[in-house]
C-alpha positions as CSV (number, residue, x, y, z in Angstrom):
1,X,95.9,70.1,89.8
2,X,92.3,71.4,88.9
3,X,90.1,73.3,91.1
4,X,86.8,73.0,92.4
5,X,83.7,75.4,91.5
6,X,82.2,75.9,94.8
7,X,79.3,79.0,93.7
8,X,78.6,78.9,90.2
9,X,78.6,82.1,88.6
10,X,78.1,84.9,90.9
11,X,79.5,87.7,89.2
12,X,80.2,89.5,86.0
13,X,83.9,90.1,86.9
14,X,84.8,88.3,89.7
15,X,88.0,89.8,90.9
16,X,90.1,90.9,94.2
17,X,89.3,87.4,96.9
18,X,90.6,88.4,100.4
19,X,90.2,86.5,103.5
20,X,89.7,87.7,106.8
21,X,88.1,86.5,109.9
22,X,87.5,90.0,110.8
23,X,84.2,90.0,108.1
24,X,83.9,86.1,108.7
25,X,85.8,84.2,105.7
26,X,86.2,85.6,102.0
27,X,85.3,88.6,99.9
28,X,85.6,89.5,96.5
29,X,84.2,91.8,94.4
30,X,82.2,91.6,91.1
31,X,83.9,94.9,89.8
32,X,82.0,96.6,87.0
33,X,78.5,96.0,89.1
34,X,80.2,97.9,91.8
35,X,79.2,95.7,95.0
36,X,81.2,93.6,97.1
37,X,80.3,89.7,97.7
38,X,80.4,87.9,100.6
39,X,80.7,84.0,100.5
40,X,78.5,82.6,103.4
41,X,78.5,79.2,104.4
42,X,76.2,78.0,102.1
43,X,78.2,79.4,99.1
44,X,75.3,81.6,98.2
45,X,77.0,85.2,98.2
46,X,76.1,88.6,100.0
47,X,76.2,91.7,98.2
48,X,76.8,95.4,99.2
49,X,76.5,97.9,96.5
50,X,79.5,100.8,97.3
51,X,79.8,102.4,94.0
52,X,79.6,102.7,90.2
53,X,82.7,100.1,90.9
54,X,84.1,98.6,93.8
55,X,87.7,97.7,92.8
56,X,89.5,96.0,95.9
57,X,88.9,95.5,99.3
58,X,91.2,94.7,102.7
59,X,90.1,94.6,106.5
60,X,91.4,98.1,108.4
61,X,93.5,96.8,111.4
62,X,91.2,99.2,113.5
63,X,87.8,97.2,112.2
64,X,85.8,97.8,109.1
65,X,87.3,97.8,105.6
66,X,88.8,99.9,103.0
67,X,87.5,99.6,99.8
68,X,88.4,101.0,96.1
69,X,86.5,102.9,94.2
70,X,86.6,104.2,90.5
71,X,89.3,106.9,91.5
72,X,89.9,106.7,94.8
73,X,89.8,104.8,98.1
74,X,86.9,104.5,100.8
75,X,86.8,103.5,104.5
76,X,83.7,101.4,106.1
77,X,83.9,101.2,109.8
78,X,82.3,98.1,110.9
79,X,80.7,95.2,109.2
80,X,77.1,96.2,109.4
81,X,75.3,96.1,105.9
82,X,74.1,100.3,106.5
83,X,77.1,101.3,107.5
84,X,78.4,104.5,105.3
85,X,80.7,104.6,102.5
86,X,83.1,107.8,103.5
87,X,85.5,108.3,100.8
88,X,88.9,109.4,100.7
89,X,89.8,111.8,98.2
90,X,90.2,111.4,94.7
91,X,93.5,110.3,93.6
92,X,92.9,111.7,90.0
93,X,90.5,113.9,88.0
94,X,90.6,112.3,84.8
95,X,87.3,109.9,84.5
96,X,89.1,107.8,81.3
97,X,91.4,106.1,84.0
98,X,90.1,104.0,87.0
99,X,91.6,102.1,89.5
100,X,92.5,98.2,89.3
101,X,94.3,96.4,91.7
102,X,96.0,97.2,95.0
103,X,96.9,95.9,98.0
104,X,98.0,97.1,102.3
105,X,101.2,97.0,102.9
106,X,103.1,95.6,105.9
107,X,104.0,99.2,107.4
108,X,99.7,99.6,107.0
109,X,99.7,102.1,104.2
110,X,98.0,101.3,100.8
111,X,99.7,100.9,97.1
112,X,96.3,101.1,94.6
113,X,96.8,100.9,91.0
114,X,94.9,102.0,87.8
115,X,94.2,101.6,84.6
116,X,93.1,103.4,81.3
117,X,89.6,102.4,80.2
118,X,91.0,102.1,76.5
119,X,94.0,100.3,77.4
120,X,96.5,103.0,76.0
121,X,100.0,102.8,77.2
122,X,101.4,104.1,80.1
123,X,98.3,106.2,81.4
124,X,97.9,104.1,84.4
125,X,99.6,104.7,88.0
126,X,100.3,103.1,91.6
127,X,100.2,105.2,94.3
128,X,100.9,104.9,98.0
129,X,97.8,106.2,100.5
130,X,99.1,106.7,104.1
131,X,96.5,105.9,107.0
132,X,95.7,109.5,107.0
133,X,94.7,109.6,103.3
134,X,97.3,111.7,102.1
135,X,98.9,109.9,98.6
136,X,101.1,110.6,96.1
137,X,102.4,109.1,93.1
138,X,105.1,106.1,93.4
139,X,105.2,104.4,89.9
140,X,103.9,105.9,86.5
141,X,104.0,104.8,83.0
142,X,101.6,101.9,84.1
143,X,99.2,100.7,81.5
144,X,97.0,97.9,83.5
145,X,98.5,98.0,87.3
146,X,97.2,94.5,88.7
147,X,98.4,92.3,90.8
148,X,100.8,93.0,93.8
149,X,101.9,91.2,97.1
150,X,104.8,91.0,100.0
151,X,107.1,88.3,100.4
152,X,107.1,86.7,103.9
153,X,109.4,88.8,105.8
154,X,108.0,92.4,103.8
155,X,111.3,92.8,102.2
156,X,109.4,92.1,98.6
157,X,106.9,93.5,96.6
158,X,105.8,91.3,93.4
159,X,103.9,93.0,91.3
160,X,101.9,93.1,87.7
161,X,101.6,95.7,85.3
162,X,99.5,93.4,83.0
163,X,100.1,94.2,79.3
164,X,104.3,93.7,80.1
165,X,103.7,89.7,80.6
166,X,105.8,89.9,83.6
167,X,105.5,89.3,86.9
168,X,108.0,92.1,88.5
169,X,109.7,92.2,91.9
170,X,110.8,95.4,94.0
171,X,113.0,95.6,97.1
172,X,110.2,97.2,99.3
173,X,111.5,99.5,102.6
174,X,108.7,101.5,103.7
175,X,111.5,104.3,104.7
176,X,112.5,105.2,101.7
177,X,112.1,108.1,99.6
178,X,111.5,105.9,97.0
179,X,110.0,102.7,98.6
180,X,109.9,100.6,95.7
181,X,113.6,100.1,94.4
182,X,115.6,97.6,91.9
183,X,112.7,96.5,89.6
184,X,113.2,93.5,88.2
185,X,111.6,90.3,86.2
186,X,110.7,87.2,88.2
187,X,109.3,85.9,85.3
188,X,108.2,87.0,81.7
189,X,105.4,85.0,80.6
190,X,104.6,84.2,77.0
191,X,101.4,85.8,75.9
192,X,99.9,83.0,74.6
193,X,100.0,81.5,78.2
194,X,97.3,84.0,79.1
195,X,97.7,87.4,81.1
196,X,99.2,88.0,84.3
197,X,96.6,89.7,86.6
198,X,96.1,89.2,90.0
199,X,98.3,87.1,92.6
200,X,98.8,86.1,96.3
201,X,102.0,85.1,98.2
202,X,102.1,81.8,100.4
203,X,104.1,81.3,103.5
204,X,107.0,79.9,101.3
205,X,107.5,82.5,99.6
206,X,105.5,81.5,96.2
207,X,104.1,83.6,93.8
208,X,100.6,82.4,93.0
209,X,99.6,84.3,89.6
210,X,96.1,84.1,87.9
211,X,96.3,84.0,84.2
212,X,93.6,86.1,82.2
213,X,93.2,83.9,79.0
214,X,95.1,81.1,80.5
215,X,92.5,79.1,82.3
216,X,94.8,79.2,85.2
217,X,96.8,79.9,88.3
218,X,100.6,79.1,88.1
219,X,102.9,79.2,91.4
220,X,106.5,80.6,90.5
221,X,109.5,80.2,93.3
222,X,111.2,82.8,94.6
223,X,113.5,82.4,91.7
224,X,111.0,82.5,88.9
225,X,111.1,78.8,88.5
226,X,107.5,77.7,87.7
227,X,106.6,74.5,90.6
228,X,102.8,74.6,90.0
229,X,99.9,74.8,88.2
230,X,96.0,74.8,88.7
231,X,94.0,74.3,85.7
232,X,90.4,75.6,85.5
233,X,87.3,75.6,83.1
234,X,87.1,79.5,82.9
235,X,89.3,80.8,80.4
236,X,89.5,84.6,82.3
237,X,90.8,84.3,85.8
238,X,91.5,86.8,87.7
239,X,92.8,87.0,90.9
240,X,93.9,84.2,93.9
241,X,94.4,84.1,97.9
242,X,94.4,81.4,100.7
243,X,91.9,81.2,102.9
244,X,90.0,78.7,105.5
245,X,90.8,78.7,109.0
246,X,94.2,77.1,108.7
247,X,95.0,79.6,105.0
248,X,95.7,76.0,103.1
249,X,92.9,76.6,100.6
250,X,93.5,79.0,98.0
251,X,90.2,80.8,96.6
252,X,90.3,81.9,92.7
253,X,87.9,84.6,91.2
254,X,87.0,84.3,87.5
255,X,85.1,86.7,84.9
256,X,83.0,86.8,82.5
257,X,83.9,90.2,80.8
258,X,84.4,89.9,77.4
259,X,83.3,86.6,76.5
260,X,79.9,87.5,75.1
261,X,76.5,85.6,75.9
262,X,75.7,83.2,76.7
263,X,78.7,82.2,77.6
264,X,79.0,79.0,76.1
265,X,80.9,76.8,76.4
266,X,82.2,78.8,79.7
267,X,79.4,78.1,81.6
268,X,81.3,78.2,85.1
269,X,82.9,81.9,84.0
270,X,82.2,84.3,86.9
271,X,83.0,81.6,89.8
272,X,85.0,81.3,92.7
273,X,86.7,78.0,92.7
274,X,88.7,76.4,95.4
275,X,91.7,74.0,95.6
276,X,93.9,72.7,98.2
277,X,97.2,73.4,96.9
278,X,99.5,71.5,99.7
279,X,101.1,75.1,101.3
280,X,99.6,77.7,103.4
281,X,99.4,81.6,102.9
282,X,99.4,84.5,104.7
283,X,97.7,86.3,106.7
284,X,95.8,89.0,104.8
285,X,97.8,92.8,105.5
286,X,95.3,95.3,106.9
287,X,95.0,99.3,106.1
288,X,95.6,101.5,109.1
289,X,93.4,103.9,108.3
């Protein structure tokens, strides 16, 4: 299965594609540049600058979005190009980490991870941010916290720390004292395959995983047995969801950070490409905060 460049390159370091209808289709953000994108009909993009980085973003169930920062999380309440930036506050102090990844959670909180600048082990973090802003620490020893997603019924959480090759999966209860429990291996993926990084969860049950180095997105069962892959002409991709009215089109982000101009012969690297994969996701999980 190979998918379909539908902008050219529009960013340095494409990464994080959601879909909502709430802001009218898909959004991503082109990290390092610190804006978000918008895809518009025409498959130009949109930008809004938000910071020195803009790390993630997810709809707020109450309108607007939540957005990450370099250390922290920021809430935007409505969809209108001036409207203000208020951040939370800072998870951290230390400016050689930054954050990476995260994702809502069914119960409406937030899990957003970091990662060291340098890439030294185990100075990156996940932490849970409730709808009030208050956070602590759930997971440490991270070195590059990427991707992470819920199974259908939000008993799940699959998650990537990236320099460990494996996609991991908790038992997730919200309740908890500690809400991530029984880690565990889905799947350990040889290096040489590429890096796990970011990845979405269809209506199935699949774990869609973008591979940086890999030139592309693999779809593991829930039992870590590999039933697909989509192949791309971008060596780094980043990160995957399903979108399109009907969430049976799933929307990749690729980079191109560290390739070095000009870019030959990855001449589609910082795309969004799109393929119809023959499953439907899910619904995108929105902050209450």
């Amino acid at each position: 299965m190979r998918a379909e460049n539908i902008t050219g390159p529009v960013a340095h370091h494409g990464e994080g594609p959601v879909w909502s209808p709430t802001w009218g289709g898909l959004r991503f953000v082109d990290m390092m540049a610190g804006d978000l994108l918008t895809l518009q009909p025409d498959a130009t993009v949109a930008r809004r600058h938000v910071g020195d980085y803009a790390t993630m973003v997810r709809p707020r169930s109450r309108g607007g979005y939540v957005v990450g920062l370099e250390r922290g999380l920021a809430l935007v309440d409505d969809e209108s190009p001036d409207s203000p930036v208020r951040p939370f506050p800072e998870l951290w102090s230390d400016p050689t980490v930054r954050l990476n990844d995260g994702s809502a959670t069914p119960d409406g909180a937030f899990y957003a991870g970091s990662m060291p600048f340098d890439d030294r082990a185990g100075a990156g973090a996940l932490y849970r941010v409730e709808p009030d802003g208050a956070a602590r620490l759930v997971l440490s020893g991270v070195t590059c916290s990427n991707g992470l997603g819920f199974s259908p019924d939000g008993t799940l959480a699959y998650y990537v720390d990236t320099l460990t090759c494996r996609v991991d999966v908790f038992d997730y209860d919200p309740g908890a004292d500690e809400p991530l429990a029984n880690r565990r291996a889905l799947v350990e993926i040889p290096r040489e395959d590429g890096l796990p990084d970011g990845l979405t969860v269809d209506a199935e049950g699949g774990v869609w995983v973008a591979l940086w180095g890999g030139s592309a997105v693999r779809r593991y069962a829930p039992d870590g047995s590999l039933t697909e892959v989509v192949e791309l002409p971008a060596s780094h991709v980043t990160a995957c969801t399903f979108g399109g009215v009907d969430l049976d089109e799933l929307y990749i982000t690729t980079s191109r950070l560290m390739i070095g101009e000009p870019f030959e012969p990855e001449l589609d690297a910082g795309s969004v490409f799109r393929v119809v994969p023959g499953v439907e996701g899910l619904p995108v999980l929105p902050f209450a905060g």
